[in-house]
C-alpha positions as CSV (number, residue, x, y, z in Angstrom):
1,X,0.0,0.0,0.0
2,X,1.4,3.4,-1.2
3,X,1.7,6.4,1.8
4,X,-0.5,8.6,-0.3
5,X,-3.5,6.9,1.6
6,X,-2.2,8.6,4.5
7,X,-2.3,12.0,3.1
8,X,-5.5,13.9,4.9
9,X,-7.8,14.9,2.4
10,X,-7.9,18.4,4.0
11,X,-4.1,19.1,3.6
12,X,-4.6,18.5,-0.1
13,X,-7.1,21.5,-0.7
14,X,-4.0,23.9,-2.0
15,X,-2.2,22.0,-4.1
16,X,-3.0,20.8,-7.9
17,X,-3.2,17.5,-9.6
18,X,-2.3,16.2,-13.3
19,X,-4.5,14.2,-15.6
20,X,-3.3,12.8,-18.9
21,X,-5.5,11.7,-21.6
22,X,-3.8,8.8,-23.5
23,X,-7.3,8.5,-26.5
24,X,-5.6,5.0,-28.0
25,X,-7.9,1.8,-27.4
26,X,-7.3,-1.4,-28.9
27,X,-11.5,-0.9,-29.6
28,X,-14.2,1.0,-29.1
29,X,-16.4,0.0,-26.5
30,X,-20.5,-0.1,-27.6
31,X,-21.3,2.3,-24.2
32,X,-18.5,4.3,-24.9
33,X,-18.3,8.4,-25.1
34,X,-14.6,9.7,-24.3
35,X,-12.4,10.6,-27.0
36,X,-10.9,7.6,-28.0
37,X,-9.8,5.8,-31.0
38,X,-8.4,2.5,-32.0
39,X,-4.5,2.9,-31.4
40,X,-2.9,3.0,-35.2
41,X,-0.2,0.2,-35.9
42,X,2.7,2.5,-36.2
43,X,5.1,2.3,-33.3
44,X,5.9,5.5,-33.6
45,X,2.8,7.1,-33.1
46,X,3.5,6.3,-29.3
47,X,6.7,7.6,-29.1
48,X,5.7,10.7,-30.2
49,X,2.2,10.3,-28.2
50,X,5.2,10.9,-25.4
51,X,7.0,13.0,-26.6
52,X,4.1,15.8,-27.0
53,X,3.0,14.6,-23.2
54,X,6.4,15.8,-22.4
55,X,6.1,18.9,-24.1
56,X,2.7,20.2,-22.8
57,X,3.6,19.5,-18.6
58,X,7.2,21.6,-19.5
59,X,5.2,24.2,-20.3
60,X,2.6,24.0,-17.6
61,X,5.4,23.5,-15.2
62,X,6.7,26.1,-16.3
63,X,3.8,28.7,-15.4
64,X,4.2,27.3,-11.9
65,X,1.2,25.9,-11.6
66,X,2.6,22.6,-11.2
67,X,4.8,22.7,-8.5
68,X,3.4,21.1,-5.8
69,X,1.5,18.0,-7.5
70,X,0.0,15.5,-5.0
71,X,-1.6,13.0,-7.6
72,X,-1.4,12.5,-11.1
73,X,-4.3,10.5,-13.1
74,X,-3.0,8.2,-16.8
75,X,-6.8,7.8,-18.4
76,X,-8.2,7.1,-21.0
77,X,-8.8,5.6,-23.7
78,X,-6.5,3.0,-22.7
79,X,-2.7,4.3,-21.5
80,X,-1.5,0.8,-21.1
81,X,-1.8,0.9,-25.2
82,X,1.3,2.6,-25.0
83,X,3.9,-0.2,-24.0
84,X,7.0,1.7,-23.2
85,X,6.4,4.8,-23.8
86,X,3.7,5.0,-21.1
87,X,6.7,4.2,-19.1
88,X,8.8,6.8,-20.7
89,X,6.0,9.0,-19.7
90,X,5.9,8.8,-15.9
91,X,9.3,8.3,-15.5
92,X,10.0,11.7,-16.9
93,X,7.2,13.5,-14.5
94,X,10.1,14.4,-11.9
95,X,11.7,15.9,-14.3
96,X,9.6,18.4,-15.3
97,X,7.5,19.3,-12.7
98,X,7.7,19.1,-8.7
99,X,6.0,15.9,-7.7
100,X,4.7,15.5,-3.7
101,X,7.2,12.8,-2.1
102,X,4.2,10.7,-1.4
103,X,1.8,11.0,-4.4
104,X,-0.6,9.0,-6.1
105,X,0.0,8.1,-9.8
106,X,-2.5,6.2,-11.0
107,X,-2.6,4.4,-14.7
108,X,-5.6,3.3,-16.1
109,X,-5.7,-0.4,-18.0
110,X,-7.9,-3.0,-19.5
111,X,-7.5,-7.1,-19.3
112,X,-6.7,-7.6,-23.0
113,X,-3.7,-4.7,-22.9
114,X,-2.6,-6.1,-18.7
115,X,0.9,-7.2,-18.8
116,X,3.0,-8.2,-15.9
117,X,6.1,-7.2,-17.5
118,X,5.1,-3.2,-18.3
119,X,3.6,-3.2,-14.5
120,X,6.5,-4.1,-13.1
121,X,8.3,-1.7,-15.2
122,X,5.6,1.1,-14.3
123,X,6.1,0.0,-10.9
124,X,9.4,1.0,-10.6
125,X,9.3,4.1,-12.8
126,X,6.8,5.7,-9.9
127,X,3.2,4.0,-10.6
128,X,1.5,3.6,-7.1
129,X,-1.7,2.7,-8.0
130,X,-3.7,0.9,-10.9
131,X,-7.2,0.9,-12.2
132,X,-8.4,-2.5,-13.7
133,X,-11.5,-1.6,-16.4
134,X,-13.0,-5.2,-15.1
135,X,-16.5,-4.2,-15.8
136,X,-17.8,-7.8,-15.8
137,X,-16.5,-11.0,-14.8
138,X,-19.5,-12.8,-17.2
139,X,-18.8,-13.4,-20.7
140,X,-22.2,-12.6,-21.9
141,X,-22.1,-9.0,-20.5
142,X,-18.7,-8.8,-21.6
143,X,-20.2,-9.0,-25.1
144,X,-22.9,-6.9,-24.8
145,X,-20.8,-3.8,-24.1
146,X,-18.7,-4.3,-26.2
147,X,-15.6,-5.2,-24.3
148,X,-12.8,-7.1,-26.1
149,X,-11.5,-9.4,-23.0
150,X,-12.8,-12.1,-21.4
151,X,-13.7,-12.9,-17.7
152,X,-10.8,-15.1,-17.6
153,X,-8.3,-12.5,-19.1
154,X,-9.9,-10.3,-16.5
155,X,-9.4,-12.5,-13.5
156,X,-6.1,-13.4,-14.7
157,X,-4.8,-9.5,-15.1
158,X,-6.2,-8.2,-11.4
159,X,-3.8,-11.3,-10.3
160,X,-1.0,-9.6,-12.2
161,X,-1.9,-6.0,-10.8
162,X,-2.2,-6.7,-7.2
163,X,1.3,-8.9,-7.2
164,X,2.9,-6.0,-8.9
165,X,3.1,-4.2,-5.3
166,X,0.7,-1.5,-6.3
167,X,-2.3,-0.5,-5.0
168,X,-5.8,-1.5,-7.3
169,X,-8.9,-0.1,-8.3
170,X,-11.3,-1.9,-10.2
171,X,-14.3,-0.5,-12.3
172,X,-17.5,-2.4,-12.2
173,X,-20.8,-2.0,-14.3
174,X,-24.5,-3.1,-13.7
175,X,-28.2,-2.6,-15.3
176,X,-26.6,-4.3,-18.4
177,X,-29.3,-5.5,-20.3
178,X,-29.2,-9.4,-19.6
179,X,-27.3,-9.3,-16.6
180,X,-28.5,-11.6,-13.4
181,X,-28.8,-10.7,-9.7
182,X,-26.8,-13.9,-9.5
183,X,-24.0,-12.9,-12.3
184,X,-23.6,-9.5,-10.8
185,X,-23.5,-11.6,-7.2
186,X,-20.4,-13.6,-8.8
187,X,-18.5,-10.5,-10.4
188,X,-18.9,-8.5,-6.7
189,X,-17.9,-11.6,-4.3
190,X,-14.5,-12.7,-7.1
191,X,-13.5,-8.9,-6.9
192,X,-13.9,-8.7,-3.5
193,X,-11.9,-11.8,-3.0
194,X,-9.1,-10.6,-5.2
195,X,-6.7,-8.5,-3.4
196,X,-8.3,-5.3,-4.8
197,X,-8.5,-3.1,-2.8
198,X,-10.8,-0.3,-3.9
199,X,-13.9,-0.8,-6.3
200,X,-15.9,1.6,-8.4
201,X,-19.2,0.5,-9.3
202,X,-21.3,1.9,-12.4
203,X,-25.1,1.6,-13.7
204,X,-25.0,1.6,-17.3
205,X,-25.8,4.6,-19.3
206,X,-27.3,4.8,-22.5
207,X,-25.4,7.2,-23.9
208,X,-26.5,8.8,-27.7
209,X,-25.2,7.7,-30.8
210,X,-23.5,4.7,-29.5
211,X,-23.0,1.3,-30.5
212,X,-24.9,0.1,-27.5
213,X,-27.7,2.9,-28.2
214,X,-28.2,1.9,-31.8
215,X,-28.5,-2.0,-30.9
216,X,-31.3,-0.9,-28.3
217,X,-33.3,1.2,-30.5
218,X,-33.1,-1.7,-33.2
219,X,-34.5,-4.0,-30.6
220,X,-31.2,-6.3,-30.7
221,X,-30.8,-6.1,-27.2
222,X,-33.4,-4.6,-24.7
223,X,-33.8,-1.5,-23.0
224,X,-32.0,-0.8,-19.6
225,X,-34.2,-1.5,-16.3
226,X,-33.4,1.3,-14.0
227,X,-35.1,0.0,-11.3
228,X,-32.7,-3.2,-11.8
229,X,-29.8,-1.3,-12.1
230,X,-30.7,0.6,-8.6
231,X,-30.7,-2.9,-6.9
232,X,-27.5,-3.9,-8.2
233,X,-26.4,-0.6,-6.7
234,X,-27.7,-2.0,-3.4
235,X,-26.5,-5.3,-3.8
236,X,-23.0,-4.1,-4.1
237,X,-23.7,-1.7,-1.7
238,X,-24.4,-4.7,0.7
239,X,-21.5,-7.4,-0.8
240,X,-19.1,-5.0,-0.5
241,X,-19.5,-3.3,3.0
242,X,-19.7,-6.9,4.4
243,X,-16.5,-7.4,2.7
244,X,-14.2,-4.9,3.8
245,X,-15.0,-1.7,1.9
246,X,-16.3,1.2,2.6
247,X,-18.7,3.2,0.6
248,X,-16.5,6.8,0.2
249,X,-18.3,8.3,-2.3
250,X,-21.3,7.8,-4.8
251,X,-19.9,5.2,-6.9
252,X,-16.2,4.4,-5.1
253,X,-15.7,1.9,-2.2
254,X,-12.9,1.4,-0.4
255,X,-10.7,-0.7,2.4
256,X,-9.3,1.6,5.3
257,X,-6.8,3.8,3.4
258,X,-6.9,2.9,0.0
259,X,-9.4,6.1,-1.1
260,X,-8.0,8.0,-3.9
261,X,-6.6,10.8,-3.3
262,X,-7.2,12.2,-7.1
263,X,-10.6,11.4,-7.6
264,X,-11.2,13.1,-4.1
265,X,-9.7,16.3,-5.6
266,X,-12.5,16.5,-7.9
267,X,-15.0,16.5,-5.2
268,X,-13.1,18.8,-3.3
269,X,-12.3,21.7,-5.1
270,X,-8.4,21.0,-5.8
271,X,-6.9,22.2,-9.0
272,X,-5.8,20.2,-11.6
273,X,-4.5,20.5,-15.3
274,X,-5.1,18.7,-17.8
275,X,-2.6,17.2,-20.3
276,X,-3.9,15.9,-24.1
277,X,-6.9,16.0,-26.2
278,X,-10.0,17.1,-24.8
279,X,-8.2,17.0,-21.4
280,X,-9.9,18.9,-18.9
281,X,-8.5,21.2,-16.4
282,X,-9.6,23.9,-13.3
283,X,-8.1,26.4,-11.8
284,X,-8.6,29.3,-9.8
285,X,-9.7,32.4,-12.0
286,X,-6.3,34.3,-11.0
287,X,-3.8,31.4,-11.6
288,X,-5.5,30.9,-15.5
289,X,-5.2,34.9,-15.6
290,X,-1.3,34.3,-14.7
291,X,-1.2,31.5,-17.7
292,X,-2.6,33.2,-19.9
293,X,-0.3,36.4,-19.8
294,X,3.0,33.3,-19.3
295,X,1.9,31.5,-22.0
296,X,0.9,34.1,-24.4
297,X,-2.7,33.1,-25.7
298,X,-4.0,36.9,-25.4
299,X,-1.2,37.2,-28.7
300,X,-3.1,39.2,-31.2
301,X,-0.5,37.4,-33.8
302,X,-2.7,34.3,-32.8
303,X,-5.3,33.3,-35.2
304,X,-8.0,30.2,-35.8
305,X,-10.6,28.9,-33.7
306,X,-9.5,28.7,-29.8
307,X,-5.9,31.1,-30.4
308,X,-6.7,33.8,-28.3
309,X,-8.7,33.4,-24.7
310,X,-11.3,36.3,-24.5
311,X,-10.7,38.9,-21.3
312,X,-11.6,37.0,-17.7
313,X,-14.5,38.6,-16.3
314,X,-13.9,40.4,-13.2
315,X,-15.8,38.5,-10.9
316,X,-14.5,35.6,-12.1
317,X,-13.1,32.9,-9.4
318,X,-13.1,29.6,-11.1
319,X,-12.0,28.7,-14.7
320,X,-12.8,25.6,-16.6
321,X,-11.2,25.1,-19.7
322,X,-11.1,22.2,-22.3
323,X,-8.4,21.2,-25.1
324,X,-10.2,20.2,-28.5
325,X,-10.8,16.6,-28.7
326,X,-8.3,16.6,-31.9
327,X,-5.7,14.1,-31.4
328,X,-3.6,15.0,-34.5
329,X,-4.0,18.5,-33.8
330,X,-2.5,17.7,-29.9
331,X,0.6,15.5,-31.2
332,X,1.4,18.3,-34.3
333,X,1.0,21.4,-31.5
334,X,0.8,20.2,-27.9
335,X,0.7,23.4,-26.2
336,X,-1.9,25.6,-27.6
337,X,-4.7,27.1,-25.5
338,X,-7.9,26.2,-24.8
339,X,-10.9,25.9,-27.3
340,X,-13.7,25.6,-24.5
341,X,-13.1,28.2,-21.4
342,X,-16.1,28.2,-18.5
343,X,-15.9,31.1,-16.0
344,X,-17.6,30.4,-12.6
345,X,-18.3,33.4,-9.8
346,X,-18.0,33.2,-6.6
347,X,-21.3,32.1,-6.1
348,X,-21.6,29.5,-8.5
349,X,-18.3,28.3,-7.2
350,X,-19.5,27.9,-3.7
351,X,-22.6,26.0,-5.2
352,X,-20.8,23.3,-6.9
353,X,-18.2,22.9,-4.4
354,X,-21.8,22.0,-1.9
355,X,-23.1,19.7,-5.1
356,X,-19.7,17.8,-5.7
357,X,-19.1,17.7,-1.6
358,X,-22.5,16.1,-0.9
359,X,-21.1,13.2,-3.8
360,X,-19.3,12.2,-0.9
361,X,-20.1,9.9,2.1
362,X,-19.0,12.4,4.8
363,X,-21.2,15.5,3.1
364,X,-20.2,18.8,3.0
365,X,-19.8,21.3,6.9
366,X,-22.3,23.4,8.0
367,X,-20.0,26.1,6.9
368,X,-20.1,25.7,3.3
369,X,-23.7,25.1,3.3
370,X,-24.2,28.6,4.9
371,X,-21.4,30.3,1.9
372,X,-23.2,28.4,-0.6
373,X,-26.8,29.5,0.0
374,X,-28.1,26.1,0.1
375,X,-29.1,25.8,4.1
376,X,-32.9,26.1,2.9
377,X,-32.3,23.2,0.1
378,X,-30.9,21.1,2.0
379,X,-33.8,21.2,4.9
380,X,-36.1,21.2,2.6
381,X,-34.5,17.5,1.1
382,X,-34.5,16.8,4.6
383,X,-38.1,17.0,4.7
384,X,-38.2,14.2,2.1
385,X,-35.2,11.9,3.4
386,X,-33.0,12.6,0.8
387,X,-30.3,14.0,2.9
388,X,-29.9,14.0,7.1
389,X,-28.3,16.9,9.7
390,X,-25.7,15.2,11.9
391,X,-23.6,17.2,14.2
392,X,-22.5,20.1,12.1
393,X,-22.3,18.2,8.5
394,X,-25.1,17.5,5.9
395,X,-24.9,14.1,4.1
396,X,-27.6,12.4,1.4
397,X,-29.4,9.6,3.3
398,X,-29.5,5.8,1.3
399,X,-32.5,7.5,-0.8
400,X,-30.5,10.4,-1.7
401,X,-27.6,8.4,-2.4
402,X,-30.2,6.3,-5.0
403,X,-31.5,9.6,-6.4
404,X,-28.4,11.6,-6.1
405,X,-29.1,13.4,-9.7
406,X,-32.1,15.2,-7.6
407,X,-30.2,16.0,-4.8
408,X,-27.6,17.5,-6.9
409,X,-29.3,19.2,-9.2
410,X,-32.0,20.9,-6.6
411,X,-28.2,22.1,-4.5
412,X,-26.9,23.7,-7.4
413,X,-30.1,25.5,-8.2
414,X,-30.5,27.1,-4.5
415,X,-26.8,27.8,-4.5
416,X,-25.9,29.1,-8.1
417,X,-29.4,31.2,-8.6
418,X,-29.1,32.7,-5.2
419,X,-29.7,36.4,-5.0
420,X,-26.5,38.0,-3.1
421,X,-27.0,41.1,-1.5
């Protein structure tokens, strides 16, 4: 177990994390959305994959905004499709920006591309943590969504991850259309059994203009049964607690210590940048403002879609900002600005901070529920048992947690369409 799962969550809030977005699968999944692509044949396409990595966190390090980096986060697509230069990739990270002693790096893999060769060799170039895209452990489902491993390949790469020394994650789907109580029974008690030692866990979403969507509107395969895929969310609920973990957040379970540290970040307001194309990235509206005028992106000799970044408003305290989902534009210029730039106030910042908080188990204080507006929201969900008052924090009871999507959206209503006086 890595010592990041000893880092307080709280001591985290002022420093930044790093996610790199690796789009190369060896297929598409039928569910799937994220910029992704089959990975081309040429080796080189990797290398250079790398090398353009390596060129966008210089610059960002070079702005400062890097320099005290507490987790960093290879997704995807699938990063393992890399090979070696995946490796070349995080073993350069120290060199080019200023990485915490104890953080989390976490790489993101699937069965079919799980080797115990490259995770040893991740291993040692810095990799603390792996997450296992297991999604079933029954054939059949497998097939439906479109996955290109089997439950065998899957059983037999979680073996190789959690002998590797590394911490691991695994991501679990239900509410697949043909899936059992008693398959999904199997999938949660052989994961739990594994050595894993944190689990995500899913419902399926029918997401447009997919694969998956397509075959349901044709009538090859049936529609998805929410009301199945909230008891599946119980039944893990229930197999997993009884086994060790502990529900953390909406979807993420873990044993004592083994929380992630980035995926907490999100939740908690920490800054993070991200690296490739249509990486995402926050930061406070100040720090952007600092990037902007470092980097050069208010250049009037800039032209085309995306060159220049518009003036920040003024009561602007959160950015959000998007790279293109253009992989060929990323690898031939892989440090231009953003094409997608979000500005949040002060208000609306507080909201979603109180909407992402209440994601997790421990909810958010009675403090930030007062500076977000949302004191009045939450009593009223109260009313209803969607979320609870205990000592001076507000959490979403087991029905909010079930119909979290209310919750969520009736917080960021009261919070963000406040009237501030």
């Amino acid at each position: 177990m890595s010592e990041t799962a000893h880092i307080p969550a709280t001591s985290l809030r002022g420093c930044a994390s790093l996610y790199i977005h690796v789009p190369f699968c060896a297929s598409k999944c039928g569910y799937c959305t994220f910029h992704s692509s089959v990975m081309p044949p040429d080796p080189r396409v990797a290398e250079h994959f790398a090398w353009a990595v390596g060129e966008e966190i210089a610059h960002w390090a070079a702005t400062g905004v890097l320099d005290d980096v507490v987790s960093v986060y290879v997704g995807g697509g699938t990063p393992t499709m890399l090979n070696d230069s995946l490796v070349t990739i995080v073993q350069s990270l120290p060199d080019v920006m200023d990485v915490c002693s104890a953080a989390e790096v976490t790489v993101e893999t699937n069965p079919d591309t799980t080797d115990s060769a490259l995770a040893e060799k991740l291993v040692q170039a810095g990799v603390t943590r792996f997450s296992l895209g297991v999604q079933s452990l029954d054939d059949e489902v497998l097939r439906t969504l479109g996955r290109c491993h089997t439950a065998a390949r899957a059983q037999q790469a979680l073996h190789e991850l959690v002998t590797s020394g590394a911490e691991v994650s695994v991501d679990l789907m239900c509410g697949v259309p043909g899936q059992t109580g008693k398959s999904w029974q199997d999938t949660l008690e052989r994961v739990s059994e594994s050595g894993a030692n944190h689990v995500s866990v899913y419902p399926l979403a029918l997401e447009e203009d997919t694969p998956l969507a397509h075959a349901v509107a044709a009538g090859r395969i049936s529609q998805i049964d929410d009301d199945m895929a909230a008891e599946m969310m119980e039944q893990a609920d229930d197999t997993l607690s009884s086994s060790g973990f502990a529900r953390y957040e909406v979807a993420s379970y873990a044993r004592p210590g083994a929380e992630s540290v980035h995926n907490t970040g999100y939740w908690t307001a920490r800054p993070y940048v991200g690296v490739g194309p249509s990486a995402a990235s926050m930061l406070r509206a100040e720090t952007f403002a600092q990037v902007v005028e470092c980097r050069g992106w208010r250049d009037p000799a800039l032209t085309g879609v995306g060159r220049n970044v518009a003036p920040i408003p003024a009561d602007a305290q959160r950015v959000r900002f998007v790279r293109a989902a253009d992989t060929v534009g990323f690898l031939s210029h892989p440090t231009g600005p953003p094409e997608e730039v979000e500005y949040l106030t002060a208000t609306e910042a507080a909201a979603e901070d109180a909407m992402l908080g209440l994601r997790l188990a421990r909810g958010i204080s009675e403090e930030l529920a007062a500076q977000a507006g949302v004191k009045r929201a939450l009593e009223e969900l109260s009313a209803v048992d969607l979320v609870e008052h205990y000592g001076d924090r507000w959490r979403v009871t087991h029905k909010g947690w079930l119909l979290g999507n209310e919750v969520y959206s009736a917080v960021w209503s009261a919070g963000a369409h406040r009237e501030v006086g």
